[in-house]
N, C-alpha and C positions, 0 to 999 in steps of 0.2 A: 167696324171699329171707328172708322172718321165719323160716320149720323153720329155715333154715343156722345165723339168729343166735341161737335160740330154742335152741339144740343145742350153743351156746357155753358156757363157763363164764363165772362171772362177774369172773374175773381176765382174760379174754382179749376179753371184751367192753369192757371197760376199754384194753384194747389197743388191740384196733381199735376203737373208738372216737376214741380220743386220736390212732391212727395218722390215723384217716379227719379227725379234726380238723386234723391236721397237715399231710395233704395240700393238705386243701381250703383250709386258708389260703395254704398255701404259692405254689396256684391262684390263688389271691384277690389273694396279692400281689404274684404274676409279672406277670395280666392287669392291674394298675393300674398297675404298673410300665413294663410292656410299652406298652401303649395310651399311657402317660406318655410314657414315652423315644418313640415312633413321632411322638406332637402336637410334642416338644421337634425333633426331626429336619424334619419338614415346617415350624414356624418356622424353625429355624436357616437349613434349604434358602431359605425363601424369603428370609431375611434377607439371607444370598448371595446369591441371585438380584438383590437390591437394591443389593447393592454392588457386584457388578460391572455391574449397569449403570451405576452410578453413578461407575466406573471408567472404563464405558467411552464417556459423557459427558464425561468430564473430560480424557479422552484426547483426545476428538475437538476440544474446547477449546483446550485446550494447543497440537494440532498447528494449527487455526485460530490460535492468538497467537503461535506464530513463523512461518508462513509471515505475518501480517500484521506482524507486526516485520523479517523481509525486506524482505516492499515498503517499508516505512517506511526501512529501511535502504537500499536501491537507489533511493529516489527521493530521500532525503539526497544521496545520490553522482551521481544524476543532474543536481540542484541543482546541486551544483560543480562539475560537467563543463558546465552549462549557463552556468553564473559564469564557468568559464576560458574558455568558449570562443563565445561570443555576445557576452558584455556585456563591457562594458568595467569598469576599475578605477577608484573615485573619486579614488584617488589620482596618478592616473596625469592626472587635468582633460582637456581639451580636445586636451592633444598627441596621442593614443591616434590617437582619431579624424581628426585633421585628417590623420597622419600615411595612415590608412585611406585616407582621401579621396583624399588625393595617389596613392597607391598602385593607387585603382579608376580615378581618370582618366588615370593613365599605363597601364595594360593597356589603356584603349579607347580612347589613343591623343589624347586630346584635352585641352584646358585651360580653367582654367574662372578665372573673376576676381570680384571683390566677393564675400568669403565675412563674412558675417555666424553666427555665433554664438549661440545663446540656450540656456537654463537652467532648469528647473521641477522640482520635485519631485516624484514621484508616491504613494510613500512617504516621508516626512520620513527625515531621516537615513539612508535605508538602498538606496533605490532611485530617481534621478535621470533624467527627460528630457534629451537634449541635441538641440538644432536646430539646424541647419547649413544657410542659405540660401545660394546664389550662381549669379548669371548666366549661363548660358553660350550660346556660339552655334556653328552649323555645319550640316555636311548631317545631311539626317533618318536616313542610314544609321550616320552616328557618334550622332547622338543613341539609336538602336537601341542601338549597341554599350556605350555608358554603360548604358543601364536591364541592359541583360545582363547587365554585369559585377556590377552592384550586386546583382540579382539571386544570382548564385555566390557571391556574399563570403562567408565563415563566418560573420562577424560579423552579431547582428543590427542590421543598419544598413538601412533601406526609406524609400521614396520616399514620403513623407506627402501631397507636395502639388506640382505643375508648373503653374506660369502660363506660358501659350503669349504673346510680345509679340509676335512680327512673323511670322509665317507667310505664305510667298507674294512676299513681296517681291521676291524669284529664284527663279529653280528650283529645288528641295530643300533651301533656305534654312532654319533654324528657328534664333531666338530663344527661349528661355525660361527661366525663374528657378524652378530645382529645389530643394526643401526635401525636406534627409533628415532623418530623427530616427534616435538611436542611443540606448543604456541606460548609464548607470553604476551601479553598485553598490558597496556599503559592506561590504570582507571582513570 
């Protein structure tokens, strides 16, 4: 290689020289370039890589906050479906139910006397006890048919409490003083 350049002139040495500097930089600047742009690609890649997970966290979020604003929403709705159709209305007092009552002892056929009434809050202003004591008497196969009916009611109206007073005293005789509790609410 020195005979070839040894064999030059020194105007063409100068040439290639300058050529051979020109290349070599030209080298010099592709590879820093190059290697540059390749590190700038592998950050950017991974930078993407980050946002889209990040995406797709925020996706999985998102569909977790409206399926749970759903429920939230159908158990709103189930609330009022469970307001119209179980409890009673505060404004509606005492007639609702009584009217109830009349209604469950006439399907099972029997009558009932001394109805006493009471009243308790469970939530101040918004959600009401109501208790409904009264006597009644007959064969044990009507007293069946009462707890049954009450049982089926839609309303939630249930048997809190039965005191047995005369059991026995005839054959399938029964006396006792049933206490139902029922719900109001405040729309």
């Amino acid at each position: 290689m020195k005979d070839l350049i040894s064999r030059l002139e020194d105007r063409e040495r100068k040439t290639v020289s300058t050529l051979a500097a020109v290349f070599g930089s030209a080298i010099i600047l592709l590879l820093v370039f190059g290697v540059r742009a390749r590190l700038d690609a592998n950050r950017a890649a991974t930078r993407r890589a980050g946002i889209e997970t990040n995406w797709r966290t925020s996706e999985r979020n998102r569909k977790a906050a409206v399926e749970e604003w759903e429920k939230w929403t159908r158990a709103e709705a189930d609330i009022r479906d469970l307001r119209r159709t179980w409890f009673y209305d505060m404004s509606e007092g005492i007639r609702a139910i009584r009217g109830d009552i009349g209604e469950v002892l006439a399907k099972a056929g029997v009558a009932a006397m001394d109805f006493n009434y009471g009243e308790s809050d469970v939530v101040r202003d918004r959600l009401r006890r109501v208790t409904v004591r009264f006597a009644w008497g007959g064969t044990y196969p009507a007293f069946r048919k009462v707890l049954e009916t009450l049982e089926t009611h839609p309303r939630a109206l249930h048997v809190s409490k039965i005191v047995f007073r005369n059991i026995g005293g005839s054959p399938g005789y029964v006396e006792a003083e049933i206490t139902l509790e029922g719900y109001e609410v405040h729309e």
